[in-house]
mmCIF file of the N, C-alpha and C atoms, coordinates in Angstrom:
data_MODEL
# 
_entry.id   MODEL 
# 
loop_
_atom_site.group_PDB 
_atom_site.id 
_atom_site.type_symbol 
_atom_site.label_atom_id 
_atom_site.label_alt_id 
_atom_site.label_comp_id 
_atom_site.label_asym_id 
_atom_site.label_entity_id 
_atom_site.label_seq_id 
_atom_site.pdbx_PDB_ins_code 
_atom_site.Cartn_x 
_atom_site.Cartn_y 
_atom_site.Cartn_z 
_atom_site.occupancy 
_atom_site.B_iso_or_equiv 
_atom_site.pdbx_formal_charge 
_atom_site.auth_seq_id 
_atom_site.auth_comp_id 
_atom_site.auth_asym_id 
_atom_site.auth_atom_id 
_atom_site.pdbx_PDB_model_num 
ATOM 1  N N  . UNK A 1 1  ? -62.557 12.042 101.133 1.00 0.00 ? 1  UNK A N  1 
ATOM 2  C CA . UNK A 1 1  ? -62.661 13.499 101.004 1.00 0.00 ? 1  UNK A CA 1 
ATOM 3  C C  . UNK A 1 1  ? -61.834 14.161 102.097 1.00 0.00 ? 1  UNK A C  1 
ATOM 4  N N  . UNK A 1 2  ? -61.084 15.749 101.922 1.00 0.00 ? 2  UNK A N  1 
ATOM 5  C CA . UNK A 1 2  ? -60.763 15.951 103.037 1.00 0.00 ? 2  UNK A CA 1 
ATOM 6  C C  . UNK A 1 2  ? -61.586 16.397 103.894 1.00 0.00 ? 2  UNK A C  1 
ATOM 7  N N  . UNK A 1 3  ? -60.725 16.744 105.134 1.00 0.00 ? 3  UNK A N  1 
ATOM 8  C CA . UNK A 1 3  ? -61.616 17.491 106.265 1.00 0.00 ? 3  UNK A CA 1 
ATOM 9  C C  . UNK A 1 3  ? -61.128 18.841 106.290 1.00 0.00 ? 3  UNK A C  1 
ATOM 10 N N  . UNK A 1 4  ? -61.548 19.757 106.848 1.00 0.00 ? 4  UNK A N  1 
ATOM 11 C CA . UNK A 1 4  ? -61.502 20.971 106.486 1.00 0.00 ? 4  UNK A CA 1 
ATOM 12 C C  . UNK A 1 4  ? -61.810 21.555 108.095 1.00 0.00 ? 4  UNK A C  1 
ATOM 13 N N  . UNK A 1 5  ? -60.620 22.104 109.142 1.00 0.00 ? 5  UNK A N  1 
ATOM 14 C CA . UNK A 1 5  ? -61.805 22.427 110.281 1.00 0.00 ? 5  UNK A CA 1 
ATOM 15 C C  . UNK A 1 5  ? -60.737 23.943 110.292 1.00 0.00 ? 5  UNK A C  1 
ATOM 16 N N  . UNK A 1 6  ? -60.170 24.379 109.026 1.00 0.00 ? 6  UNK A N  1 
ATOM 17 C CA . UNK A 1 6  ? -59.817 26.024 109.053 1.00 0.00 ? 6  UNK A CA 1 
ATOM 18 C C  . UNK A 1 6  ? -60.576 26.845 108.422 1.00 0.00 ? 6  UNK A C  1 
ATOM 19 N N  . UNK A 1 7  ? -62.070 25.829 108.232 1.00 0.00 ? 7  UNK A N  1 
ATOM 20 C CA . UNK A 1 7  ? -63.020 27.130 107.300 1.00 0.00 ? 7  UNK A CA 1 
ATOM 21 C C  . UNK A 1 7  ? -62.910 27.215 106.067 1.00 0.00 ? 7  UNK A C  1 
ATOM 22 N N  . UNK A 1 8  ? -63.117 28.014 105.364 1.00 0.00 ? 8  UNK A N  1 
ATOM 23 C CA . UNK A 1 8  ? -62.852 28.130 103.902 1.00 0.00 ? 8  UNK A CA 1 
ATOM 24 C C  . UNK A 1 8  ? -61.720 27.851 103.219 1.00 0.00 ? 8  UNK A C  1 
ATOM 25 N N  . UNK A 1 9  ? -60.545 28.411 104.039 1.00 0.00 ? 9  UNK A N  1 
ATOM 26 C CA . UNK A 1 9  ? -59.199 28.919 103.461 1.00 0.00 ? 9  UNK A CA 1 
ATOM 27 C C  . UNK A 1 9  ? -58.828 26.979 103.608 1.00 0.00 ? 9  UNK A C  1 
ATOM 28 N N  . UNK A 1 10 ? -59.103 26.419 104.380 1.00 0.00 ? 10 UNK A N  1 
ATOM 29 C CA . UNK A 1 10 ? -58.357 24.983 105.209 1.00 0.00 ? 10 UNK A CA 1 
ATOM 30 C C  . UNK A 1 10 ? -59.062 24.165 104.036 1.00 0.00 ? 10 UNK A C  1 
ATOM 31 N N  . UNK A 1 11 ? -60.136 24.287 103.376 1.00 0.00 ? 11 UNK A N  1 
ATOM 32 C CA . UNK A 1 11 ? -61.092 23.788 102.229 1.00 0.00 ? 11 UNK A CA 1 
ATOM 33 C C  . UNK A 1 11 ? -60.734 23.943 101.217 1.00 0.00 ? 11 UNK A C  1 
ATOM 34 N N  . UNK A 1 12 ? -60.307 24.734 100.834 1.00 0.00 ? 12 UNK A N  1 
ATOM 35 C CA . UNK A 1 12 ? -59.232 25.156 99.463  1.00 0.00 ? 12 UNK A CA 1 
ATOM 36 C C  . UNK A 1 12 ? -57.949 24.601 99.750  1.00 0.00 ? 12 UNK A C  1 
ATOM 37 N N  . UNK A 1 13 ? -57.279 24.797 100.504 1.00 0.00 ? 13 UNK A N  1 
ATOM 38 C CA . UNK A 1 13 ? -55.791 24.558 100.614 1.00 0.00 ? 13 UNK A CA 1 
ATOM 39 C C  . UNK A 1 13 ? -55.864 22.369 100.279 1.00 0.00 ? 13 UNK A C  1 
ATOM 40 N N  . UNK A 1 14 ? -56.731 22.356 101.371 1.00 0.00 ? 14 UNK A N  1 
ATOM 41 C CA . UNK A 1 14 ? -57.241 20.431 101.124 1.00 0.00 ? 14 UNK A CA 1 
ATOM 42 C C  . UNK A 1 14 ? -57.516 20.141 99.664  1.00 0.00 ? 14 UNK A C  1 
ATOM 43 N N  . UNK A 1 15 ? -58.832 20.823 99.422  1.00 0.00 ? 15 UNK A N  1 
ATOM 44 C CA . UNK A 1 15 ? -58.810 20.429 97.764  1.00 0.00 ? 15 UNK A CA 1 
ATOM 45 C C  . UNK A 1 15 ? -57.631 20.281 97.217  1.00 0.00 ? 15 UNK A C  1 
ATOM 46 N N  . UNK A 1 16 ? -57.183 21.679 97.107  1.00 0.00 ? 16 UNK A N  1 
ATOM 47 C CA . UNK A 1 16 ? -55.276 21.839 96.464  1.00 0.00 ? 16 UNK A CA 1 
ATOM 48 C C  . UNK A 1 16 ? -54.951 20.510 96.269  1.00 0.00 ? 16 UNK A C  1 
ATOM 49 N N  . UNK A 1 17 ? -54.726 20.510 97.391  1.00 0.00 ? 17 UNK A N  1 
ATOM 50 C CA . UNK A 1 17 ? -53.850 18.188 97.638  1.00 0.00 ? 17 UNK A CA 1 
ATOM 51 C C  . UNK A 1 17 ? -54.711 17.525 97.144  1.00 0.00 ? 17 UNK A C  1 
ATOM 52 N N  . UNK A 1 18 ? -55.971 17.457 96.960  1.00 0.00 ? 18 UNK A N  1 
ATOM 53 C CA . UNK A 1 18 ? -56.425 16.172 97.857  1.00 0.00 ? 18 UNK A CA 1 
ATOM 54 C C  . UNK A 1 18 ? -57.093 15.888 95.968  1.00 0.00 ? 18 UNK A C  1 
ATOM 55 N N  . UNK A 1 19 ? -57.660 17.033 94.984  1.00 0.00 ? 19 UNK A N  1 
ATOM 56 C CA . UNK A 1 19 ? -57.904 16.474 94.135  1.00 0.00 ? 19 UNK A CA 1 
ATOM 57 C C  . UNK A 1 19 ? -56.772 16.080 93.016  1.00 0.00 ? 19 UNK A C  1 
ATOM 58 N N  . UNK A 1 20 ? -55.444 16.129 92.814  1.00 0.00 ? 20 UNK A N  1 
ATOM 59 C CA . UNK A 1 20 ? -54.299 15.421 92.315  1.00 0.00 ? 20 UNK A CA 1 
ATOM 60 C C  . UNK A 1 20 ? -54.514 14.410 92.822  1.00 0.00 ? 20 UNK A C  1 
ATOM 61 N N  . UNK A 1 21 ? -54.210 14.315 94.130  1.00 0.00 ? 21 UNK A N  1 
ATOM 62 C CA . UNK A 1 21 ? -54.280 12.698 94.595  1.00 0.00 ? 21 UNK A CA 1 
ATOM 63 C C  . UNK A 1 21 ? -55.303 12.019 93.979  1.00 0.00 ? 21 UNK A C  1 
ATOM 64 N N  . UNK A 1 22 ? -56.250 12.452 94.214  1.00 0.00 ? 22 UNK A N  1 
ATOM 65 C CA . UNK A 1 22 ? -57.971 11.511 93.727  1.00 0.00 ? 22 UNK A CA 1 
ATOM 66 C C  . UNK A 1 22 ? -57.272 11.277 92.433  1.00 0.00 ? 22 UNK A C  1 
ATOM 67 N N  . UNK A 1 23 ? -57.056 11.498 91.345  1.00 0.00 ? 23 UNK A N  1 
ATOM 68 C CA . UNK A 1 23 ? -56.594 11.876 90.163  1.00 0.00 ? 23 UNK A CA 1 
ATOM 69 C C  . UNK A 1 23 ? -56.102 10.833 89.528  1.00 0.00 ? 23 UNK A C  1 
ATOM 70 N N  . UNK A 1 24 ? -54.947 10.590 91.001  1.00 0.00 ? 24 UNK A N  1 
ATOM 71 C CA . UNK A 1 24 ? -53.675 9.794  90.590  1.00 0.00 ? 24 UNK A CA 1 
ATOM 72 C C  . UNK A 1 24 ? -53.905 8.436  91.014  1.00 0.00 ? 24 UNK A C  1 
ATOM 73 N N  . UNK A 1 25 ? -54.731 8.549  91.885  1.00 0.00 ? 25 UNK A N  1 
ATOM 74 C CA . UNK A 1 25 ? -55.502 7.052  92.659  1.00 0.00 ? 25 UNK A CA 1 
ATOM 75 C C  . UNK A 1 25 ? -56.486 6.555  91.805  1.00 0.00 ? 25 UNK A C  1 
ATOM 76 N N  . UNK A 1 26 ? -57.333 7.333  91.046  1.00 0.00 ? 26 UNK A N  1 
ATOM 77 C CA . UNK A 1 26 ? -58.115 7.225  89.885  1.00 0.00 ? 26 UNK A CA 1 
ATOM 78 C C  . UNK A 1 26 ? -59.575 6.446  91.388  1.00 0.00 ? 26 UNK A C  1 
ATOM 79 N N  . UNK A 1 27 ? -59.523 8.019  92.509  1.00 0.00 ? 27 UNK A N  1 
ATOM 80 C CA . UNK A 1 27 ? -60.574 7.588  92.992  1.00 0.00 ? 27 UNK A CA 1 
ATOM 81 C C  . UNK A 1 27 ? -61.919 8.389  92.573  1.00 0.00 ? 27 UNK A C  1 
# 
């Protein structure tokens, strides 16, 4: 999962990336 230490905005922007990746890793 990511980490997130910009608060909300740093939590969204991570998701952004981070669930394609999961996606593509088929994690």
């Amino acid at each position: 999962m990511p980490t997130a230490i910009d608060g909300n905005m740093g939590s969204a922007k991570d998701l952004v990336v981070w669930l394609p990746s999961a996606k593509d890793n088929g994690s």
